[in-house]
Every structure is written in C-alpha cells, then in structure tokens.
PyMOL Python script that loads the backbone (N, CA, C, O; Angstrom):
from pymol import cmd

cmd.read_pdbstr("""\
ATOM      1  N   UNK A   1     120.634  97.607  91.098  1.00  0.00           N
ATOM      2  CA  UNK A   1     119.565  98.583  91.006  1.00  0.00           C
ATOM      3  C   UNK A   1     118.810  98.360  89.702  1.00  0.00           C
ATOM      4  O   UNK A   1     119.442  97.927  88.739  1.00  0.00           O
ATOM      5  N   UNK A   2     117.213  98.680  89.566  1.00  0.00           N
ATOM      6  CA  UNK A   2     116.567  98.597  88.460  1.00  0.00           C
ATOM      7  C   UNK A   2     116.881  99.619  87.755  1.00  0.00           C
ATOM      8  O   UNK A   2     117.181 100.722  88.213  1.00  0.00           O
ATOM      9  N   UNK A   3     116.810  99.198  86.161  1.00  0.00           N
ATOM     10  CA  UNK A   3     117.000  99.937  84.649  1.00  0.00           C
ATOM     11  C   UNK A   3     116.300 101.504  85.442  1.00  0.00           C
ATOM     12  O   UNK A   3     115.292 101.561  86.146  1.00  0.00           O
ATOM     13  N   UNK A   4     117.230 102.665  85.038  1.00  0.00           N
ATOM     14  CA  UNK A   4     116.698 103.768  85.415  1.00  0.00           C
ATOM     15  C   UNK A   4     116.247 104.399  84.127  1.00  0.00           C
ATOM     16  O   UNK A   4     116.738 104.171  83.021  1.00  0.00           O
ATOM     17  N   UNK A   5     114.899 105.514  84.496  1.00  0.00           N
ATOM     18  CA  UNK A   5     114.855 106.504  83.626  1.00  0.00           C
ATOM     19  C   UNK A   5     115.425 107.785  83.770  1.00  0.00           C
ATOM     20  O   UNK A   5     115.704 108.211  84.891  1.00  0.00           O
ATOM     21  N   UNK A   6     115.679 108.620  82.470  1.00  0.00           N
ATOM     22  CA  UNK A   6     115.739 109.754  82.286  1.00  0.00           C
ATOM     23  C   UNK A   6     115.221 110.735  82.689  1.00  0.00           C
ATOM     24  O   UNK A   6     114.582 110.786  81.639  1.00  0.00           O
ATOM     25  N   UNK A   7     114.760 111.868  83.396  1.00  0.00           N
ATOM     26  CA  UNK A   7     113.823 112.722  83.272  1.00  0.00           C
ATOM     27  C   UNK A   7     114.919 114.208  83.505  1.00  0.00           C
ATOM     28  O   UNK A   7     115.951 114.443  84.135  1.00  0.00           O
ATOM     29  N   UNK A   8     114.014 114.953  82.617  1.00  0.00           N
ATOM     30  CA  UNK A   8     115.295 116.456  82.618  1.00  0.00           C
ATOM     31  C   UNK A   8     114.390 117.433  82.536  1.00  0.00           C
ATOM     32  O   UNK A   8     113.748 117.620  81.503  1.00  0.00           O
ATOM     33  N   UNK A   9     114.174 118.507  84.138  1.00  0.00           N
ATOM     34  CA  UNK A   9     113.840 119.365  84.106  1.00  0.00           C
ATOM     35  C   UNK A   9     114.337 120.337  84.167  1.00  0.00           C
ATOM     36  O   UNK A   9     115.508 120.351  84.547  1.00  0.00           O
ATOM     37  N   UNK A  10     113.549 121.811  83.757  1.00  0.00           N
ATOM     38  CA  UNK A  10     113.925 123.118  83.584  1.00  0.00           C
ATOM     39  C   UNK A  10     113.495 123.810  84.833  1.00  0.00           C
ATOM     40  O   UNK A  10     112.511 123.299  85.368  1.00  0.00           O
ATOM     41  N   UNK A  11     114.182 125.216  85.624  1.00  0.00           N
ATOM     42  CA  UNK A  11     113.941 125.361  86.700  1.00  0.00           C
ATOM     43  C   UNK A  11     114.283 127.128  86.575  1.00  0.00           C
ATOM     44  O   UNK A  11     114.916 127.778  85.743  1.00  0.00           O
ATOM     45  N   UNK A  12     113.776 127.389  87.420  1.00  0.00           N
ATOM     46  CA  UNK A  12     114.705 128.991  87.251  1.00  0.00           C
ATOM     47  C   UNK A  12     116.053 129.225  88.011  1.00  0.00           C
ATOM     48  O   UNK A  12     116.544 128.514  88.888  1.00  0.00           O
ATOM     49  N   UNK A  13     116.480 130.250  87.534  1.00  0.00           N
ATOM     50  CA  UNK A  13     118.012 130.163  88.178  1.00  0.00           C
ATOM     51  C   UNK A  13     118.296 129.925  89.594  1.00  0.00           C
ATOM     52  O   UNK A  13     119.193 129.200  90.026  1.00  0.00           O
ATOM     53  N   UNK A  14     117.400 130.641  90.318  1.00  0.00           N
ATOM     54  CA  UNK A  14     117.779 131.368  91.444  1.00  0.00           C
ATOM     55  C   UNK A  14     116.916 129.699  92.570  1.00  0.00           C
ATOM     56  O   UNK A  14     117.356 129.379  93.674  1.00  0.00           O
ATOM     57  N   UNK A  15     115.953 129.110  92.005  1.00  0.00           N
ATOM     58  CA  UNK A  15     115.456 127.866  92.441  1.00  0.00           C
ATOM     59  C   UNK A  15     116.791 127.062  92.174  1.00  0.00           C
ATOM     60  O   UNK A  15     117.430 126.970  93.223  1.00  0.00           O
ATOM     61  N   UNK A  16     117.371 126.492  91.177  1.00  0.00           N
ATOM     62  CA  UNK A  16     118.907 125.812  90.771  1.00  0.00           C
ATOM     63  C   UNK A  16     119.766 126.176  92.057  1.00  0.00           C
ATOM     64  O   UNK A  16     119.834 125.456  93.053  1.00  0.00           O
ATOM     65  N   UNK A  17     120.291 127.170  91.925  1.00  0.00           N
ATOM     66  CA  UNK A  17     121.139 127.918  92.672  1.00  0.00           C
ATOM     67  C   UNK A  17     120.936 127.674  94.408  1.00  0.00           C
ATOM     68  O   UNK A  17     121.810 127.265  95.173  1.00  0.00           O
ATOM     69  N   UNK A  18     119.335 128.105  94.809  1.00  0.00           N
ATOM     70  CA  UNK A  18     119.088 127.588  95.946  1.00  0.00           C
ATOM     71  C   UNK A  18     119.169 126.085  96.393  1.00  0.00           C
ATOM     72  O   UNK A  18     119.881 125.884  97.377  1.00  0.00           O
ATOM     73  N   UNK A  19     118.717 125.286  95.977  1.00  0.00           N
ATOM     74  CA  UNK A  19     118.507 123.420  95.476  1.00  0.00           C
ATOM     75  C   UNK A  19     120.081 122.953  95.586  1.00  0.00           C
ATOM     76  O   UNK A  19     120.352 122.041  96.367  1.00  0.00           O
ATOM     77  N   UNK A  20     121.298 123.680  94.672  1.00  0.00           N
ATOM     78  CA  UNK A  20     122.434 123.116  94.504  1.00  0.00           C
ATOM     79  C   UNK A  20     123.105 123.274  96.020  1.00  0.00           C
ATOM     80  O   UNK A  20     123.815 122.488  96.646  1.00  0.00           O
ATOM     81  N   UNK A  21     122.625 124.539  96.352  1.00  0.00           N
ATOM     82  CA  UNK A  21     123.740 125.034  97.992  1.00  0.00           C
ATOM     83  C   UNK A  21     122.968 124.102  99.366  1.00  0.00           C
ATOM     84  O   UNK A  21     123.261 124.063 100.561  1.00  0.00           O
ATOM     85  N   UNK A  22     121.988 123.481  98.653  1.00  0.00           N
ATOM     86  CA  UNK A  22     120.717 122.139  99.907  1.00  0.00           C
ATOM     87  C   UNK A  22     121.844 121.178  99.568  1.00  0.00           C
ATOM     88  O   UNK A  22     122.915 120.968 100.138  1.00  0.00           O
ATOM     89  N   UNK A  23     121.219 120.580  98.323  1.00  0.00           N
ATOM     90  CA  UNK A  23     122.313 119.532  98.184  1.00  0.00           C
ATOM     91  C   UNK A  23     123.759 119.614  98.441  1.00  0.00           C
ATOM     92  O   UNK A  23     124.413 118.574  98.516  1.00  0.00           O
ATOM     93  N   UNK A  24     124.330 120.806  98.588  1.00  0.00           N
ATOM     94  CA  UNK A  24     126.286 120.868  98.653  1.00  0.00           C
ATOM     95  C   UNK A  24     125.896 120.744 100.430  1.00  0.00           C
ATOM     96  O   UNK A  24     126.714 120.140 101.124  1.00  0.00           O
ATOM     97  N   UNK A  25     124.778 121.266 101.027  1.00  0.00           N
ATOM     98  CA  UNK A  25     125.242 121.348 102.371  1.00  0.00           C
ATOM     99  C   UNK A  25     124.853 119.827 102.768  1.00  0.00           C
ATOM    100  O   UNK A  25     125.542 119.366 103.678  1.00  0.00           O
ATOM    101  N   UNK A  26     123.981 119.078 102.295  1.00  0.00           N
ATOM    102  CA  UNK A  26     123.774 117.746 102.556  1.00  0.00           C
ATOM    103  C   UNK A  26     124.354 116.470 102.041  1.00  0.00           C
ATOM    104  O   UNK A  26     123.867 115.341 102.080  1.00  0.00           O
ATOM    105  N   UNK A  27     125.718 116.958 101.455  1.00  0.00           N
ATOM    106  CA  UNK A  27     126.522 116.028 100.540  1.00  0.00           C
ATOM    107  C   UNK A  27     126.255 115.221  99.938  1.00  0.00           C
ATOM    108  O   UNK A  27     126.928 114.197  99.821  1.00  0.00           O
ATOM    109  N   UNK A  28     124.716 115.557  99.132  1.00  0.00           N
ATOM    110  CA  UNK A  28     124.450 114.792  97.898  1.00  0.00           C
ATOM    111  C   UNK A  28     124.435 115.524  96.732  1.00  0.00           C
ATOM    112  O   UNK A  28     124.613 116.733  96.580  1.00  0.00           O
ATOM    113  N   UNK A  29     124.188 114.611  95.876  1.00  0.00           N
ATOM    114  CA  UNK A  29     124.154 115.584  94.806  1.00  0.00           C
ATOM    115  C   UNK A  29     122.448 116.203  94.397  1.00  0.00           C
ATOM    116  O   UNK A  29     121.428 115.774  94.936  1.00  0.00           O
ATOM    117  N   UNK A  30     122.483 117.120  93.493  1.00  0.00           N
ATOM    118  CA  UNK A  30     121.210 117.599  93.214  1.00  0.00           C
ATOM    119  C   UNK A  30     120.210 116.888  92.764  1.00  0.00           C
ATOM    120  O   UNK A  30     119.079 117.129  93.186  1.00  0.00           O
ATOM    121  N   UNK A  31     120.383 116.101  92.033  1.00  0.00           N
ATOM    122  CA  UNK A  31     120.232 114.764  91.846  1.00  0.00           C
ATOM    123  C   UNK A  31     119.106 114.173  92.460  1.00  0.00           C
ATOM    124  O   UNK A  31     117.893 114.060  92.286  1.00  0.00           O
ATOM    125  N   UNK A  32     120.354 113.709  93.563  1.00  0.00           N
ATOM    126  CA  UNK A  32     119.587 112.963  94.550  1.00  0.00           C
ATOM    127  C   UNK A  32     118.469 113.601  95.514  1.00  0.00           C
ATOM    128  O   UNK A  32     117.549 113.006  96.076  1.00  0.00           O
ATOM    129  N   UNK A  33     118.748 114.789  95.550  1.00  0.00           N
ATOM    130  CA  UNK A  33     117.867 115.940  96.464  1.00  0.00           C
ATOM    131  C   UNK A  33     116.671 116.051  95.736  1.00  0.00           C
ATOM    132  O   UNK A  33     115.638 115.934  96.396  1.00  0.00           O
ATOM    133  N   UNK A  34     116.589 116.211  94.769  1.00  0.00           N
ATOM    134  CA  UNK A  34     115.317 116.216  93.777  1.00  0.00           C
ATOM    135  C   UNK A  34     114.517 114.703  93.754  1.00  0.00           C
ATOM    136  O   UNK A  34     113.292 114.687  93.637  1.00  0.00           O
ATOM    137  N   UNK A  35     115.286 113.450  93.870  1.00  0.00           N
ATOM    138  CA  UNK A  35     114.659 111.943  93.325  1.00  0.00           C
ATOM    139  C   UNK A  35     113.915 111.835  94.987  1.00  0.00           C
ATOM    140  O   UNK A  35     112.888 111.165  95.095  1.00  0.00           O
ATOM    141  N   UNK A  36     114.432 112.444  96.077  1.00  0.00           N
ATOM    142  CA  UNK A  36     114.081 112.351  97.358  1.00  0.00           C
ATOM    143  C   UNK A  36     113.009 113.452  97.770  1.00  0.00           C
ATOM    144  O   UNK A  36     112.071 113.268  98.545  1.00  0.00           O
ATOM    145  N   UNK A  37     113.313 114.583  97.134  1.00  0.00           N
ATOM    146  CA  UNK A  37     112.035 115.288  97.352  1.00  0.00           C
ATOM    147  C   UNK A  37     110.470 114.543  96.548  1.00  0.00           C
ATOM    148  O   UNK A  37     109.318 114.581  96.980  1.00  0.00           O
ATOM    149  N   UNK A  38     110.848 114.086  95.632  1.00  0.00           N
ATOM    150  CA  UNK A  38     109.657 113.579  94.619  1.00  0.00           C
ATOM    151  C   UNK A  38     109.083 112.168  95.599  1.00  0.00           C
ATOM    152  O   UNK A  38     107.890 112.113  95.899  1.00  0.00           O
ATOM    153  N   UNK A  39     110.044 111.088  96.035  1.00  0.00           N
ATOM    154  CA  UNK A  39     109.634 110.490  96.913  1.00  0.00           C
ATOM    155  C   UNK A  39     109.039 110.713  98.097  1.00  0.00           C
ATOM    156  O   UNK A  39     108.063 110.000  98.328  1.00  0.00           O
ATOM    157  N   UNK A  40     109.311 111.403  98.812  1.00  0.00           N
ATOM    158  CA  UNK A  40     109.019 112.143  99.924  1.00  0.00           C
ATOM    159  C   UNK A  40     107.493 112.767  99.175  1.00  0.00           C
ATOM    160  O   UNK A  40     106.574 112.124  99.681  1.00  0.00           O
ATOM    161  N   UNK A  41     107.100 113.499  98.444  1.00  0.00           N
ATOM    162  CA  UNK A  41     105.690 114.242  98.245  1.00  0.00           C
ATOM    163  C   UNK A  41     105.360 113.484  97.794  1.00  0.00           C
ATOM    164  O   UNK A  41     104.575 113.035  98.629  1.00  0.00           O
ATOM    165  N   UNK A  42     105.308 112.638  96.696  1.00  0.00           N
ATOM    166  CA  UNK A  42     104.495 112.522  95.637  1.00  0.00           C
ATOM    167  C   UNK A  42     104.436 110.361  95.818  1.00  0.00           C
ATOM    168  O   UNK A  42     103.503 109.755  95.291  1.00  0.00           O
ATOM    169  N   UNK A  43     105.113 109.897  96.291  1.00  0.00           N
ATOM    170  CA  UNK A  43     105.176 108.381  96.104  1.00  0.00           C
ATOM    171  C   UNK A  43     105.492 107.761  97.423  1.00  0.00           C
ATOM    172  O   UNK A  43     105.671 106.544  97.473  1.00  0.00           O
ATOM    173  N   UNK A  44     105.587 108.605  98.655  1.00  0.00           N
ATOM    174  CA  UNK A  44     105.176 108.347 100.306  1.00  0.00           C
ATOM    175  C   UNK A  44     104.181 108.068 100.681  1.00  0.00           C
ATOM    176  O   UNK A  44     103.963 107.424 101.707  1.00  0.00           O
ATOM    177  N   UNK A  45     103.268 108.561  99.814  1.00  0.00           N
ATOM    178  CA  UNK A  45     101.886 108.545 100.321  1.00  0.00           C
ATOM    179  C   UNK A  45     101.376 107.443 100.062  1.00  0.00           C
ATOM    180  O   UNK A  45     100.657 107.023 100.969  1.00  0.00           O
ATOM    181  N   UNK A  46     101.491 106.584  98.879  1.00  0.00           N
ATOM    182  CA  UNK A  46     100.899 105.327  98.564  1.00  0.00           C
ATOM    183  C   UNK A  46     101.469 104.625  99.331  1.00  0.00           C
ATOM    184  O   UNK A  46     100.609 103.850  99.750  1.00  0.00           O
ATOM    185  N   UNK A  47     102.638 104.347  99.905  1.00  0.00           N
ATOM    186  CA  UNK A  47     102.921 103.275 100.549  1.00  0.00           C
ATOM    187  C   UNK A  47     102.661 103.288 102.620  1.00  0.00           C
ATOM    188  O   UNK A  47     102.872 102.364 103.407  1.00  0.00           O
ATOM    189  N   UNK A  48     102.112 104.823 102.926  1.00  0.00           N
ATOM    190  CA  UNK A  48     102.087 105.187 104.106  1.00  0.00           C
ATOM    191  C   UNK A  48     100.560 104.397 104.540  1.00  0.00           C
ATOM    192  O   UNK A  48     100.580 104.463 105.769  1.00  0.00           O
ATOM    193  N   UNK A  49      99.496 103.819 104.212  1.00  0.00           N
ATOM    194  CA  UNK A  49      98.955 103.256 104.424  1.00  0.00           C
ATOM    195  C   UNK A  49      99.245 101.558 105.307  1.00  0.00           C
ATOM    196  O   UNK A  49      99.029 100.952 106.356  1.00  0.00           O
ATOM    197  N   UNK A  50      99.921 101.434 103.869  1.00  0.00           N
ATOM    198  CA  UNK A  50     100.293  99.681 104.235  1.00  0.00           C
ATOM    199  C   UNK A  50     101.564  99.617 105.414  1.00  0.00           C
ATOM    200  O   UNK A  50     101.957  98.594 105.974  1.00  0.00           O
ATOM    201  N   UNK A  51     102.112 101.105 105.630  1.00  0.00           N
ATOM    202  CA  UNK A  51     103.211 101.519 106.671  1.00  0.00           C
ATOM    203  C   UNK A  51     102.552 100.985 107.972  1.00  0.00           C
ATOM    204  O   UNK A  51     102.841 100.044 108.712  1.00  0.00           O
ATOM    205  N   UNK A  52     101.460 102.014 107.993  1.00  0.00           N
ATOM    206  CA  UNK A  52     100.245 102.043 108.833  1.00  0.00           C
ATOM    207  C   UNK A  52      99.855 100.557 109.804  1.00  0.00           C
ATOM    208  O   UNK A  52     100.239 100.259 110.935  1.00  0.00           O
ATOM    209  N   UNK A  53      98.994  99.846 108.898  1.00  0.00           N
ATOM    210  CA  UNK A  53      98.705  98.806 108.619  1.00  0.00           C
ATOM    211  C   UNK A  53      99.848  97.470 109.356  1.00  0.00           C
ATOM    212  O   UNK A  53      99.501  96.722 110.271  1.00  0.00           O
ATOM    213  N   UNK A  54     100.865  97.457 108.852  1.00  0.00           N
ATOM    214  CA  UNK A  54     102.486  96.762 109.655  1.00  0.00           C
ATOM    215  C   UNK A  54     102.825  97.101 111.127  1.00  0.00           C
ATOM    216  O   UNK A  54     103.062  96.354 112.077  1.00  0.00           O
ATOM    217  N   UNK A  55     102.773  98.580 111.024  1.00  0.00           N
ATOM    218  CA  UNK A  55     102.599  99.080 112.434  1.00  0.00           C
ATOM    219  C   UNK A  55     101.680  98.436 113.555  1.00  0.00           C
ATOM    220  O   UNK A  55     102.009  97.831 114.575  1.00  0.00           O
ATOM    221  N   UNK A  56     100.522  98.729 113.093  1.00  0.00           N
ATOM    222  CA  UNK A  56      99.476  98.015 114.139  1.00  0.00           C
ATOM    223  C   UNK A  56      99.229  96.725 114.487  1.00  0.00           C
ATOM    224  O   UNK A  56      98.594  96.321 115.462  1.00  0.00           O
ATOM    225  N   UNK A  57      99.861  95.996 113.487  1.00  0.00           N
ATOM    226  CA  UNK A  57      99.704  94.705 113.479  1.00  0.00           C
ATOM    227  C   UNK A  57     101.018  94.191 114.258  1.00  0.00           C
ATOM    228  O   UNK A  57     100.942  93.331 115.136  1.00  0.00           O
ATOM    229  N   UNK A  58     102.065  94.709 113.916  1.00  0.00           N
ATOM    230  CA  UNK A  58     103.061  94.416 114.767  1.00  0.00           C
ATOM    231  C   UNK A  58     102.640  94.655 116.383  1.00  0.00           C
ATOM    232  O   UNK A  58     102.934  93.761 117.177  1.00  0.00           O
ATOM    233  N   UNK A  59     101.954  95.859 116.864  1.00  0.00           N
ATOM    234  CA  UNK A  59     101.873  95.782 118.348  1.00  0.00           C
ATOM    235  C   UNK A  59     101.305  94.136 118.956  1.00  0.00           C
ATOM    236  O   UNK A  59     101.509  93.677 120.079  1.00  0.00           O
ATOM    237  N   UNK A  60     100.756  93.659 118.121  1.00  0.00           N
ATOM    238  CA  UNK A  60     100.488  92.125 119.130  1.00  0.00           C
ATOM    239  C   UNK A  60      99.198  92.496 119.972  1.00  0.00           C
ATOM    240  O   UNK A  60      99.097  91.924 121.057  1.00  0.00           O
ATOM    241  N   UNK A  61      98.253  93.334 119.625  1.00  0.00           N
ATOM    242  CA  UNK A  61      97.167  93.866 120.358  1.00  0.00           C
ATOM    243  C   UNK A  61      96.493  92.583 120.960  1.00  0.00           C
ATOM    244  O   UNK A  61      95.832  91.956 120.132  1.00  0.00           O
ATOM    245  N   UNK A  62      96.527  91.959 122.480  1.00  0.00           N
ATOM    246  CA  UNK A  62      95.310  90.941 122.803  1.00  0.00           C
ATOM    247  C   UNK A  62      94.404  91.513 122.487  1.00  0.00           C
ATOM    248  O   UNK A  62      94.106  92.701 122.617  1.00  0.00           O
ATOM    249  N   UNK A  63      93.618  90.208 121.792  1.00  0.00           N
ATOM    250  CA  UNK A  63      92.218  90.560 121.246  1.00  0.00           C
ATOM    251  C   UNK A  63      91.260  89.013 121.429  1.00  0.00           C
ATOM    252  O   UNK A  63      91.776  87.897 121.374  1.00  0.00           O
ATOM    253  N   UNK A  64      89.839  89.271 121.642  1.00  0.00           N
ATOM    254  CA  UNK A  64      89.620  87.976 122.007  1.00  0.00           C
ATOM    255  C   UNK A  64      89.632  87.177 120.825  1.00  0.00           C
ATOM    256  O   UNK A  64      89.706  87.722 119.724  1.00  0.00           O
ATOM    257  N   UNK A  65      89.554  85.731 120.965  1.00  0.00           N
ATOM    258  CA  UNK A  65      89.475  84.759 120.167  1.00  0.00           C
ATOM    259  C   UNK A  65      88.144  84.268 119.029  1.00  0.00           C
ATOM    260  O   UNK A  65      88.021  83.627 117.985  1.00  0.00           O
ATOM    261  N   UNK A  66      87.156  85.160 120.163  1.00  0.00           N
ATOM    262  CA  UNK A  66      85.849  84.767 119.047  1.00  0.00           C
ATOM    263  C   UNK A  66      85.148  85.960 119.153  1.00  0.00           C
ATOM    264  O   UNK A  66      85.023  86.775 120.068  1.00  0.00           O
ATOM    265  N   UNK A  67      84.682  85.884 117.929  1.00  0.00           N
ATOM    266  CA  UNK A  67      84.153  87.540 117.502  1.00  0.00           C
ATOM    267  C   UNK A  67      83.225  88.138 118.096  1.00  0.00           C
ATOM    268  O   UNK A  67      83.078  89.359 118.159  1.00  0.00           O
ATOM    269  N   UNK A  68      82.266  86.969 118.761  1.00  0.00           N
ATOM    270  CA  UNK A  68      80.933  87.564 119.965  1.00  0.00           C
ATOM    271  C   UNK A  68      82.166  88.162 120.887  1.00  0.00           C
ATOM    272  O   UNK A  68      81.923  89.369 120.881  1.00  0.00           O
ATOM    273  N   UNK A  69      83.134  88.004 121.528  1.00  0.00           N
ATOM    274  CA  UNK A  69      83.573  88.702 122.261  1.00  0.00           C
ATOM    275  C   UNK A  69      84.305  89.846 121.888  1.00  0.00           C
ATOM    276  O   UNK A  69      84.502  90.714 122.738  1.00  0.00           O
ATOM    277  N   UNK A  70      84.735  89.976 120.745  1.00  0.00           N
ATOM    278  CA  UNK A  70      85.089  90.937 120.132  1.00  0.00           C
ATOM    279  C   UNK A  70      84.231  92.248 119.656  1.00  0.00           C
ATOM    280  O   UNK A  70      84.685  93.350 119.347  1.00  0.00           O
ATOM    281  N   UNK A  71      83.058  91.882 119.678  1.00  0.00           N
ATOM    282  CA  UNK A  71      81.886  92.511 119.486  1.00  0.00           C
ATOM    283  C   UNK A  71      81.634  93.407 120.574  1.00  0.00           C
ATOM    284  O   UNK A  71      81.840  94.606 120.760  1.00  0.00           O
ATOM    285  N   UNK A  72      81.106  92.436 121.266  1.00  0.00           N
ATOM    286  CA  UNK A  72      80.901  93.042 122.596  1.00  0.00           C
ATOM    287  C   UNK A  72      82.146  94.081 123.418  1.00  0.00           C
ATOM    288  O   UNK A  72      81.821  95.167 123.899  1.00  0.00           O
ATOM    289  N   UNK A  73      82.991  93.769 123.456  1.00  0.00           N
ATOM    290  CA  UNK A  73      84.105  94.767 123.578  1.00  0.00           C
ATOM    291  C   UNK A  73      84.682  95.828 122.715  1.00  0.00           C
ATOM    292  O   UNK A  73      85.592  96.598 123.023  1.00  0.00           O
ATOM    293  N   UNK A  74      84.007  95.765 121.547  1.00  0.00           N
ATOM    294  CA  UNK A  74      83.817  97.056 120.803  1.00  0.00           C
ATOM    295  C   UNK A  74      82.358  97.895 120.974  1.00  0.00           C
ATOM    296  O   UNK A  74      82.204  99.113 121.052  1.00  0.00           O
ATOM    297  N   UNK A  75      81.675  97.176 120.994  1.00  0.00           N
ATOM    298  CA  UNK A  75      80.045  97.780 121.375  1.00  0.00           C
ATOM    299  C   UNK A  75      80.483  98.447 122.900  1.00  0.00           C
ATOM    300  O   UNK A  75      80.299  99.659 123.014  1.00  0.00           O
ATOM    301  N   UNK A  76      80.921  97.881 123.799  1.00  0.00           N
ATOM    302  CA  UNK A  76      81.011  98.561 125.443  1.00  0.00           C
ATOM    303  C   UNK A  76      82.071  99.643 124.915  1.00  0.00           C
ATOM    304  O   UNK A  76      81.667 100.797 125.058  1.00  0.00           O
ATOM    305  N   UNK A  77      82.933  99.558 124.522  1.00  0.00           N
ATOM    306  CA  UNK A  77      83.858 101.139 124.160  1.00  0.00           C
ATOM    307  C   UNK A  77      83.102 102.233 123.829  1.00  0.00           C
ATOM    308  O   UNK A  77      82.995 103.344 124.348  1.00  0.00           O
ATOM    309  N   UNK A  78      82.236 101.349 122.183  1.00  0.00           N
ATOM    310  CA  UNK A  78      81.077 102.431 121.950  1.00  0.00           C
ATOM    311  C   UNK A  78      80.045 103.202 122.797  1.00  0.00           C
ATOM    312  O   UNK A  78      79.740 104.377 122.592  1.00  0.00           O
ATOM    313  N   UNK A  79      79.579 102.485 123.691  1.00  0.00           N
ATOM    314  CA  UNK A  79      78.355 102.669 124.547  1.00  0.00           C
ATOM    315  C   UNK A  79      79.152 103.569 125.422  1.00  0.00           C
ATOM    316  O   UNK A  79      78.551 104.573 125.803  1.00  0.00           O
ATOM    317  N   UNK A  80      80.501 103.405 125.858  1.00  0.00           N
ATOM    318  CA  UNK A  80      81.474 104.348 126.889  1.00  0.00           C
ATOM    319  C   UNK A  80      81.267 105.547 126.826  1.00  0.00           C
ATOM    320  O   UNK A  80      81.029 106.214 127.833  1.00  0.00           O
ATOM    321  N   UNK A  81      81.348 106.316 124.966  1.00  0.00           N
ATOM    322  CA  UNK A  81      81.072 107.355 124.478  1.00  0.00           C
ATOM    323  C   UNK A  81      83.013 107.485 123.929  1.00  0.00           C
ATOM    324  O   UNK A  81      83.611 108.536 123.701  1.00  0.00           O
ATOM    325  N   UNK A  82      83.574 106.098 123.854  1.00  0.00           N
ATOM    326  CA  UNK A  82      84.698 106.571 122.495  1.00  0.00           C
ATOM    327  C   UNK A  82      84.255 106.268 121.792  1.00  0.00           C
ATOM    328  O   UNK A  82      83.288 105.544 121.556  1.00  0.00           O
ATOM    329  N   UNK A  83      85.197 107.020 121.115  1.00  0.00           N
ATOM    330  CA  UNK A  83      85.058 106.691 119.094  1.00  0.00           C
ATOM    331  C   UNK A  83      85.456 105.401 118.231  1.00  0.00           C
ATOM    332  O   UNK A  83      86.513 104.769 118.232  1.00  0.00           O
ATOM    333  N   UNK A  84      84.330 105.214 117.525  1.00  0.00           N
ATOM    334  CA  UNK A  84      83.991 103.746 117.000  1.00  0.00           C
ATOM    335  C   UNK A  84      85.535 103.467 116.492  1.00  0.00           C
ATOM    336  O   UNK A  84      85.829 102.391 115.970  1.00  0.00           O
TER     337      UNK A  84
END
""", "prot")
cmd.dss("prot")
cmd.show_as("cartoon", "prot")
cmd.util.cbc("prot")
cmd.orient("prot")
C-alpha cells in the first residue's frame, strides 16, 4: 500500500457514537467507514466519467467503418426526432 496520511477529525458526540455502532454493525472499523464515505462522495465522482467511458466502449457497438456512413446514420436518428 502507498505511504499514508494522517488526518484527525473532530465530530460531535452523538455523530461518533452513531458512525461507531455503522461501523461495529459492518465489521469495520470507524476508520474505514469514514476513508469510504469520503471516497464514495467526494473522489467517485472524478473517476465515474472514465467508468462511463470503459463501459461503452466495452459494449462492442457495430458502427460503420467510414464516417460518411456514420454520419448519415446519426443525421437519420436525428431527422427520426431522437436525441442527438
């Protein structure tokens, strides 16, 4: 695992207290319930794009080979009345 940092926050009791009985019922420690909540809000989001992105590309979508036809089969969707 990479060199970790420190970080030490202050909380109110009754937030502690609630947080510790999450983590005792999910057999981690508080710890870890906190480094996973912060991932989860705050550092999911940058990588949910390029998630995105892997996803779609993995389906293997046939698509034509040359872009006049690719064109044109996006222009006829358009003209259908879906969304670009």
């Amino acid at each position: 695992m990479a060199a970790t940092r420190k970080a030490q926050i202050l909380m109110e009791p009754d937030e502690y207290t609630r947080l510790a009985a999450i983590a005792a019922a999910q057999g981690v420690s508080l710890s870890a319930l906190v480094r996973a909540a912060v991932r989860e809000k705050y550092l999911r989001a940058a990588t949910a794009p390029r998630e995105a992105v892997a996803q779609i590309c993995a389906l293997q979508l046939p698509l034509p080979a040359e872009w006049d036809e690719l064109e044109q089969l996006i222009e006829g969707r358009h003209d259908a009345g879906l969304p670009r």
